[in-house]
FIVEXKE-685184 format. One record per atom (N, C-alpha, C): residue number from 1; residue in three letters; atom name; x, y, z. Coordinates in Angstrom, 3 decimals. Example, Ala and Ser with C-alpha at 12.3 -4.5 7.8 and 13.67 -1.06 7.14 Angstrom:
FIVEXKE-685184
+-----+-----+----+----------+----------+----------+
:   i :  aa : at :     east :    north :       up :
+-----+-----+----+----------+----------+----------+
:   1 : ALA :  N :   13.190 :   -5.690 :    7.800 :
:   1 : ALA : CA :   12.300 :   -4.500 :    7.800 :
:   1 : ALA :  C :   13.200 :   -3.300 :    7.800 :
:   2 : SER :  N :   12.850 :   -2.250 :    7.080 :
:   2 : SER : CA :   13.670 :   -1.060 :    7.140 :
:   2 : SER :  C :   12.900 :    0.030 :    7.870 :
+-----+-----+----+----------+----------+----------+
This chain:
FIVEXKE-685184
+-----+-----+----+----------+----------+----------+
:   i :  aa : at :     east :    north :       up :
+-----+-----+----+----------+----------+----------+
:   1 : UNK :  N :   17.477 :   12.342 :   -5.971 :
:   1 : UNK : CA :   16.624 :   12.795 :   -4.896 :
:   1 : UNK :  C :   15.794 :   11.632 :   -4.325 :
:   2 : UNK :  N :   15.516 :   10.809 :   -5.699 :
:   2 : UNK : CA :   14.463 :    9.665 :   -4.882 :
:   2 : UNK :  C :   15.326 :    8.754 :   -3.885 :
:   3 : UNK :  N :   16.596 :    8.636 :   -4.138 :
:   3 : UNK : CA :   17.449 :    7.701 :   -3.569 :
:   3 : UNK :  C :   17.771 :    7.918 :   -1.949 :
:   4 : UNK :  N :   17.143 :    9.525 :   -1.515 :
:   4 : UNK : CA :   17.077 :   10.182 :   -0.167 :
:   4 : UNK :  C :   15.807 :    9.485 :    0.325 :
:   5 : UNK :  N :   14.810 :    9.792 :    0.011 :
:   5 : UNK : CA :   13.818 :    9.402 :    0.338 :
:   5 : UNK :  C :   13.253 :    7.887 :    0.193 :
:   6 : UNK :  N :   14.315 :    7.040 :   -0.047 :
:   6 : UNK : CA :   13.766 :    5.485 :   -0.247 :
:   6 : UNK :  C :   13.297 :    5.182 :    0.436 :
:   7 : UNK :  N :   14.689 :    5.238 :    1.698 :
:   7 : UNK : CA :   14.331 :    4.345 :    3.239 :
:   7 : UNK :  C :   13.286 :    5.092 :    3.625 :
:   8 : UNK :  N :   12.808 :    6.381 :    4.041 :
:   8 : UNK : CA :   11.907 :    6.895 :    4.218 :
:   8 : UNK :  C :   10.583 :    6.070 :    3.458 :
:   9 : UNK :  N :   10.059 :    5.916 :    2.642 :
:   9 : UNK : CA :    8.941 :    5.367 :    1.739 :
:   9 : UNK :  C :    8.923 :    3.889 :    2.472 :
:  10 : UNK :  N :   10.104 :    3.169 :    2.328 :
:  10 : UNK : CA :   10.090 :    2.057 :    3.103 :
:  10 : UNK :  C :    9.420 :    1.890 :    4.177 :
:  11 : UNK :  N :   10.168 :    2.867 :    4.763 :
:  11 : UNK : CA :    9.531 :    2.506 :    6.276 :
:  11 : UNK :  C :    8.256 :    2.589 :    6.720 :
:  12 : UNK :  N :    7.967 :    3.459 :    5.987 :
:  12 : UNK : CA :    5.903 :    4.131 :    5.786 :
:  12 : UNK :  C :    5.320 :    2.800 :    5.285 :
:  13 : UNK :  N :    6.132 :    2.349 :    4.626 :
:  13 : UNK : CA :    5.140 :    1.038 :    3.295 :
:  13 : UNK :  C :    5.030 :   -0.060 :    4.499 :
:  14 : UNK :  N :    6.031 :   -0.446 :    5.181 :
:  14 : UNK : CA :    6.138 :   -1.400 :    6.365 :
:  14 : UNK :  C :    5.340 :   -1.075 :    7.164 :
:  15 : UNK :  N :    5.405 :    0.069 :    7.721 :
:  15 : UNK : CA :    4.197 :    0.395 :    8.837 :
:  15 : UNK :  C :    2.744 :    0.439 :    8.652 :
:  16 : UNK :  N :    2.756 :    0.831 :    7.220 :
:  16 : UNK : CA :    1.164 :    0.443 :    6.538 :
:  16 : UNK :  C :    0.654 :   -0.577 :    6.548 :
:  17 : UNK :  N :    1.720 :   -1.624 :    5.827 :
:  17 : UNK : CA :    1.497 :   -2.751 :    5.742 :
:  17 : UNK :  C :    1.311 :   -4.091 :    6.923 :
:  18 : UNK :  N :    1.548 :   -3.573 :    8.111 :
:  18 : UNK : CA :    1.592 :   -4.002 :    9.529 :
:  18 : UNK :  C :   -0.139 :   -3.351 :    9.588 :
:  19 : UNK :  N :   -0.271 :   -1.824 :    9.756 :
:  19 : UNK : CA :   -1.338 :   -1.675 :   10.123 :
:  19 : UNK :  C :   -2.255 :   -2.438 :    8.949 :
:  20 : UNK :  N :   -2.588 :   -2.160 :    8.001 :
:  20 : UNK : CA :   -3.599 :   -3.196 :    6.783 :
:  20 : UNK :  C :   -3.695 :   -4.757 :    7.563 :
:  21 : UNK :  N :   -2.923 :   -5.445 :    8.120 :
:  21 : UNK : CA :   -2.594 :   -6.328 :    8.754 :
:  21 : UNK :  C :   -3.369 :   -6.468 :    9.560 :
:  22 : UNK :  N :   -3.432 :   -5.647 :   10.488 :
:  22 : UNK : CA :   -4.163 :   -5.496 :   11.913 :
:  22 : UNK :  C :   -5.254 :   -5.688 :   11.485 :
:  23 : UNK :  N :   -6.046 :   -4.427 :   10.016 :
:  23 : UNK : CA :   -7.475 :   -4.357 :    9.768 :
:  23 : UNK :  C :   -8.062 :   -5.212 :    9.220 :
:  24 : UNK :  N :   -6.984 :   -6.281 :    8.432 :
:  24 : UNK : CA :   -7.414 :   -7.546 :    7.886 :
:  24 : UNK :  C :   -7.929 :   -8.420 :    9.024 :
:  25 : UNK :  N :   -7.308 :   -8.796 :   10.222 :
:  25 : UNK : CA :   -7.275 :   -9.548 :   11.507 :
:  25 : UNK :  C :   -8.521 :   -9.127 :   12.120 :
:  26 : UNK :  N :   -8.845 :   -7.688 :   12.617 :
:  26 : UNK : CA :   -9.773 :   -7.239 :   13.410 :
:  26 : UNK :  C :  -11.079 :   -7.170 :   12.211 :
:  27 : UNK :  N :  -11.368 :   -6.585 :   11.175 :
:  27 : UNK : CA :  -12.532 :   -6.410 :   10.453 :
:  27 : UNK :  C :  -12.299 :   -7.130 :    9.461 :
:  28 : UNK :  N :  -13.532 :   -8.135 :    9.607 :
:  28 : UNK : CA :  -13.718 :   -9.271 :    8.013 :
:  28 : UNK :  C :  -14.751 :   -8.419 :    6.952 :
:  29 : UNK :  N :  -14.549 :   -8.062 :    6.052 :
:  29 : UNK : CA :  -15.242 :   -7.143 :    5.454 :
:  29 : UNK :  C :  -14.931 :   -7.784 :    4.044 :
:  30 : UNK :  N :  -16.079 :   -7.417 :    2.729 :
:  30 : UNK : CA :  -16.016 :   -8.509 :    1.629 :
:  30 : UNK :  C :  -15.030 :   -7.364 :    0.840 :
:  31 : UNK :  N :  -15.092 :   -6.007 :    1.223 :
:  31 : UNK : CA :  -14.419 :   -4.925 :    0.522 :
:  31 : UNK :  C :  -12.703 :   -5.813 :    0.024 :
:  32 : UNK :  N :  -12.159 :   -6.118 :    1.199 :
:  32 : UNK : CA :  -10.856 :   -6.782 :    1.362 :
:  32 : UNK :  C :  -11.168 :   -7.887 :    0.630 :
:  33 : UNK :  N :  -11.784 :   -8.944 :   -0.225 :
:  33 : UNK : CA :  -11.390 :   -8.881 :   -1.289 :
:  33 : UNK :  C :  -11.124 :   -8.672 :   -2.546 :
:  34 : UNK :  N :  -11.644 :   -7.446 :   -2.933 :
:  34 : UNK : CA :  -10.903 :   -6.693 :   -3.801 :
:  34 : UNK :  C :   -9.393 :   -5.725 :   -3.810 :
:  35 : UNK :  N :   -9.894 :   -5.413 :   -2.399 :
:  35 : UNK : CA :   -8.322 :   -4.994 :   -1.685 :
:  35 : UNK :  C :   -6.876 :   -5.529 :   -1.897 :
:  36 : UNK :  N :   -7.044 :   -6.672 :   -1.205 :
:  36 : UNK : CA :   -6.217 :   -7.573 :   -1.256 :
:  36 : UNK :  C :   -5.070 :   -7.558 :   -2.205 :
:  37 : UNK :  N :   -5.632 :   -8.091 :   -3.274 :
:  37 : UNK : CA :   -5.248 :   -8.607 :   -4.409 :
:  37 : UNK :  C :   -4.218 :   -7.391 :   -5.090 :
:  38 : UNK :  N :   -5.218 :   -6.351 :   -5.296 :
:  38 : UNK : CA :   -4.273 :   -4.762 :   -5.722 :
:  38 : UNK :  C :   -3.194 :   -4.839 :   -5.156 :
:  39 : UNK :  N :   -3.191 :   -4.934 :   -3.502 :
:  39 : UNK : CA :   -1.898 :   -4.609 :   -2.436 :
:  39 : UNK :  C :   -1.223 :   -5.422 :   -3.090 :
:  40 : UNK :  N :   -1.486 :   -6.521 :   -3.267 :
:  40 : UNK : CA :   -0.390 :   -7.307 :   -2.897 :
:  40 : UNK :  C :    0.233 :   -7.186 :   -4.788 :
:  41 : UNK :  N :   -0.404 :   -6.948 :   -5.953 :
:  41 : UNK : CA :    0.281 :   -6.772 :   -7.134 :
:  41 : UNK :  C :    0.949 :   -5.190 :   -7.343 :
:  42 : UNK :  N :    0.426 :   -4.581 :   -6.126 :
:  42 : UNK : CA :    1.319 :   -3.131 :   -6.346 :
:  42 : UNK :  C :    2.927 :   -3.340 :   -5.488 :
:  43 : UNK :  N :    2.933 :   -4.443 :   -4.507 :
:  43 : UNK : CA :    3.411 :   -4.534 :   -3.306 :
:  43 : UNK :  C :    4.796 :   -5.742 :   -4.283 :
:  44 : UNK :  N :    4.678 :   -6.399 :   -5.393 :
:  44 : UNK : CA :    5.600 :   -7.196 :   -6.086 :
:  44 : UNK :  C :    5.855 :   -6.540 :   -6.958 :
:  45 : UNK :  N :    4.971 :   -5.661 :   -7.409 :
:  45 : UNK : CA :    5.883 :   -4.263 :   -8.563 :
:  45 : UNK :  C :    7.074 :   -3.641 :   -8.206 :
:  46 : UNK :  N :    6.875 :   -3.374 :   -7.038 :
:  46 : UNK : CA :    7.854 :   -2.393 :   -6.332 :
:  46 : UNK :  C :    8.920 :   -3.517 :   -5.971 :
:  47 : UNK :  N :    8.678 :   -5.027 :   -5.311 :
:  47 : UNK : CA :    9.911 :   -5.408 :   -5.438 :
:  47 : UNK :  C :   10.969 :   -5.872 :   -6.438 :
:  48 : UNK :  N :   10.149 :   -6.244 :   -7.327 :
:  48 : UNK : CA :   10.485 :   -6.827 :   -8.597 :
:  48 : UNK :  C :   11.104 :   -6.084 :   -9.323 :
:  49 : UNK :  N :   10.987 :   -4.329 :   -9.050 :
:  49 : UNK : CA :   12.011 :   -3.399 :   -9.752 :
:  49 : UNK :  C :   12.855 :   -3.478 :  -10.113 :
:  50 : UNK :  N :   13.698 :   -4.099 :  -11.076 :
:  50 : UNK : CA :   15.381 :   -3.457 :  -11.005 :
:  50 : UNK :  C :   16.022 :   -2.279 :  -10.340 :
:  51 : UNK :  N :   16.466 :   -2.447 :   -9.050 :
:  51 : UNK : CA :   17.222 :   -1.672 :   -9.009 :
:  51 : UNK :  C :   18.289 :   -0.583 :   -9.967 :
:  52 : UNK :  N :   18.633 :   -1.189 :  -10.395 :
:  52 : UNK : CA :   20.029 :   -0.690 :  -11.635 :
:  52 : UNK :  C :   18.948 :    0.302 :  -12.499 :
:  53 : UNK :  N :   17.645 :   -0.193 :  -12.862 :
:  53 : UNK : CA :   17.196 :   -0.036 :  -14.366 :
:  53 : UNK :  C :   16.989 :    1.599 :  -14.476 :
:  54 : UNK :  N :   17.112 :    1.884 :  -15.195 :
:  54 : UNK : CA :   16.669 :    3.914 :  -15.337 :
:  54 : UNK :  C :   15.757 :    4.293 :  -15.970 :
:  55 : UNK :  N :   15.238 :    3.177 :  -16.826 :
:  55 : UNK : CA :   13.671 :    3.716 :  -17.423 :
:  55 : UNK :  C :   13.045 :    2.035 :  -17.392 :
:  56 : UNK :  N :   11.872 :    1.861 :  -17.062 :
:  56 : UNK : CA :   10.827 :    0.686 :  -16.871 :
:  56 : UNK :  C :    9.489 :    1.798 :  -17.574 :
:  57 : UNK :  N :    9.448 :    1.055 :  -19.334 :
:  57 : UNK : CA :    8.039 :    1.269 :  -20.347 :
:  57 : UNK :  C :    8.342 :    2.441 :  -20.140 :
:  58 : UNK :  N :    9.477 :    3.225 :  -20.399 :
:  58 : UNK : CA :    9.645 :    4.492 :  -21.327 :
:  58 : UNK :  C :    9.673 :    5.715 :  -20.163 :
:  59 : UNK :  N :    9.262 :    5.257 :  -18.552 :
:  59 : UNK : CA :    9.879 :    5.697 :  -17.888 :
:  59 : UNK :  C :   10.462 :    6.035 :  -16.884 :
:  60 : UNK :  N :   10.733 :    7.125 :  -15.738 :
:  60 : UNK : CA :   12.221 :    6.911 :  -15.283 :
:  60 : UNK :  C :   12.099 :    6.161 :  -13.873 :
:  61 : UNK :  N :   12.946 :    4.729 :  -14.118 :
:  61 : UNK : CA :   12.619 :    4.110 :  -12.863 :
:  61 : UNK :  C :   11.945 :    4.893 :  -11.706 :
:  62 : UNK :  N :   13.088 :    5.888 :  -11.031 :
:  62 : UNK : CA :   12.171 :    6.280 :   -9.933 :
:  62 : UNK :  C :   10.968 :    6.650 :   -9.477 :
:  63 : UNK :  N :   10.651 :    7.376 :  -11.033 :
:  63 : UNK : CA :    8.941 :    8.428 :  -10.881 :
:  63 : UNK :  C :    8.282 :    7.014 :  -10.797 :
:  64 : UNK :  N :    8.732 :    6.253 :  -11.667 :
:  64 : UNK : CA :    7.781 :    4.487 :  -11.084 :
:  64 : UNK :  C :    7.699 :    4.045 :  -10.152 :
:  65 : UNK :  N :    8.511 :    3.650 :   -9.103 :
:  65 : UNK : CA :    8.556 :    3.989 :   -7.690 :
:  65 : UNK :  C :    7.883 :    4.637 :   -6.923 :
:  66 : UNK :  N :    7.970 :    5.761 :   -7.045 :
:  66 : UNK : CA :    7.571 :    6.500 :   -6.725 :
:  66 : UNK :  C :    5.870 :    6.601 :   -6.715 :
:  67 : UNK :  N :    5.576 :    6.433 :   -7.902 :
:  67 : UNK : CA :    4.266 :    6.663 :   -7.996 :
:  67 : UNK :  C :    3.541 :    5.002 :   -7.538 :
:  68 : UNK :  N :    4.153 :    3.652 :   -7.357 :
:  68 : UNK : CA :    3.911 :    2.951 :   -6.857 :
:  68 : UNK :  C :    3.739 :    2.751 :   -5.513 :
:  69 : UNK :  N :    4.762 :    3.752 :   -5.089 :
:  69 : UNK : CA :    4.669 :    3.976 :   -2.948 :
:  69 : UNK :  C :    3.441 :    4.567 :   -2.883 :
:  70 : UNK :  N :    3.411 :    5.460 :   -3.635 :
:  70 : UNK : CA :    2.318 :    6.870 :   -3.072 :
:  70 : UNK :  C :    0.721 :    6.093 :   -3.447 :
:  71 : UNK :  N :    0.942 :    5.303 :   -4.652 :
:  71 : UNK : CA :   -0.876 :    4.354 :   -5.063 :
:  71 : UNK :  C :   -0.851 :    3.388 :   -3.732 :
:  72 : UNK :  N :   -0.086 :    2.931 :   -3.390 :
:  72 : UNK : CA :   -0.205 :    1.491 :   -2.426 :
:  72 : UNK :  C :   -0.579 :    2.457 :   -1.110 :
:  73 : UNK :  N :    0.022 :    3.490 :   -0.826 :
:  73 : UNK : CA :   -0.284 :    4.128 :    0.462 :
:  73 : UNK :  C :   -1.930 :    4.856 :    0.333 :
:  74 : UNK :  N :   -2.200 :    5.245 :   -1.088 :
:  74 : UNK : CA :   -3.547 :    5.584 :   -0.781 :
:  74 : UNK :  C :   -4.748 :    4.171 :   -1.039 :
:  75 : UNK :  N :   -4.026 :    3.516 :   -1.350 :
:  75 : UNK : CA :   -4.692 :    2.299 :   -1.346 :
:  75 : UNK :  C :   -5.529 :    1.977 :    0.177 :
:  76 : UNK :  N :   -4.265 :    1.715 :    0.532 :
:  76 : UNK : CA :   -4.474 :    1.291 :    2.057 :
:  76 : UNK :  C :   -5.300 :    2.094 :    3.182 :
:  77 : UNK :  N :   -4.523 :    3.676 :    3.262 :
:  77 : UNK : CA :   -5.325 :    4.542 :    3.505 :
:  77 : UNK :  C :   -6.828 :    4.274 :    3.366 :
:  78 : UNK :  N :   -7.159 :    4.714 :    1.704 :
:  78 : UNK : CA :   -8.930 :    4.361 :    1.763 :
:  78 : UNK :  C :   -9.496 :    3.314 :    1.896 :
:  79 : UNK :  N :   -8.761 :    1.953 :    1.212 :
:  79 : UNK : CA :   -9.268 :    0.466 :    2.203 :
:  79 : UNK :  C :   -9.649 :    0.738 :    3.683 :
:  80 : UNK :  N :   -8.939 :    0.938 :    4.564 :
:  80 : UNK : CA :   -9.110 :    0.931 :    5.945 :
:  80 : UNK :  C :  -10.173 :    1.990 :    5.898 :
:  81 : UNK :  N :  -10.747 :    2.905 :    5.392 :
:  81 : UNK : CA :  -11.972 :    3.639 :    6.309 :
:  81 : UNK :  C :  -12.904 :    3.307 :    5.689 :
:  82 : UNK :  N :  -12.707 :    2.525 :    4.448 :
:  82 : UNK : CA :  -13.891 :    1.467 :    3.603 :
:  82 : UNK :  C :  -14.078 :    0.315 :    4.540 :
:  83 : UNK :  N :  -13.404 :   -0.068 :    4.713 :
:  83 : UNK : CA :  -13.492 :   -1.455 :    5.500 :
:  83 : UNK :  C :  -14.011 :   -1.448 :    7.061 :
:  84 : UNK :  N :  -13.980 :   -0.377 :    7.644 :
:  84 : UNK : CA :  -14.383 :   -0.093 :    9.274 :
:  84 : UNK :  C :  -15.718 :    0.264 :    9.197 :
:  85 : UNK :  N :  -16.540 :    0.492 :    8.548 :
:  85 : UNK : CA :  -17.746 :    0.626 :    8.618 :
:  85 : UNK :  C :  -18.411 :    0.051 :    9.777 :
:  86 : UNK :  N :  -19.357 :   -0.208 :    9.919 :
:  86 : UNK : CA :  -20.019 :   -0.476 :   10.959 :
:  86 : UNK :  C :  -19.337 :   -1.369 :   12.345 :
:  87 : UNK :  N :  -18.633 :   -2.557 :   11.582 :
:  87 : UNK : CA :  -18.075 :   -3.356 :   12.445 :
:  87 : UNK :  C :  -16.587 :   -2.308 :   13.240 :
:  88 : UNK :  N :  -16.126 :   -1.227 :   12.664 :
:  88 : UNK : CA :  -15.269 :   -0.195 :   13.590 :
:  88 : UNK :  C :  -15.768 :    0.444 :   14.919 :
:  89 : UNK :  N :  -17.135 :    0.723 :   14.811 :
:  89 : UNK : CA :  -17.380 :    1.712 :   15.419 :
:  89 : UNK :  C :  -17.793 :    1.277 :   16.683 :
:  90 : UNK :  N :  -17.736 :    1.722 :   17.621 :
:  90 : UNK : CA :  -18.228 :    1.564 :   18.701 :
:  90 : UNK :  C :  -19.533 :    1.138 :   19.317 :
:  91 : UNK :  N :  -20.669 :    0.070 :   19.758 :
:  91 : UNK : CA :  -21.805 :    0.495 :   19.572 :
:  91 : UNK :  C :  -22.438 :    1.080 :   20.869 :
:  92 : UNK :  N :  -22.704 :    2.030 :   21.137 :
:  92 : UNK : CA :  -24.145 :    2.151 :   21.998 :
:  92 : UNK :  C :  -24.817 :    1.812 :   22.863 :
:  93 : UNK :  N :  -24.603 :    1.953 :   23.739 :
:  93 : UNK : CA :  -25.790 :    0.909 :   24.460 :
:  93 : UNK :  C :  -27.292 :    1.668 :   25.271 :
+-----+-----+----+----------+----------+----------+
């Protein structure tokens, strides 16, 4: 089943990772660096996978995967509305 939904996850992780991009570029915020660092060691987990392998530390490749797409996406997710704070918003005049 996970093997349906790869390219799908992919493509979300790419588009995240474009937008995180943007929010790195537009808002300098000290949050991002702690950010950072996570993304980018959740972001070499997932490539570094064996493909082939069927259990990684007891278990089953995919749910690892899996649960690596879904942490990096809420990662990013709550980075970005951590990080827009004041410098996001619009100001006032």
């Amino acid at each position: 089943m996970f093997e349906n939904f790869e390219f799908v996850f992919k493509i979300v992780f790419f588009c995240l990772s474009i937008g995180w991009i943007g929010n790195i570029l537009l808002n300098n915020s000290e949050r991002q660096i702690l950010i950072n660092p996570l993304l980018i060691l959740i972001a070499s987990l997932i490539i570094v996978m064996p493909s082939g392998a069927k259990e990684v530390l007891g278990f089953e490749a995919n749910n690892v995967k899996l649960f690596l797409y879904i942490f990096y996406y809420l990662v990013i997710i709550v980075g970005t509305t951590l990080t827009r704070g004041k410098k996001g918003k619009l100001k006032k005049r």
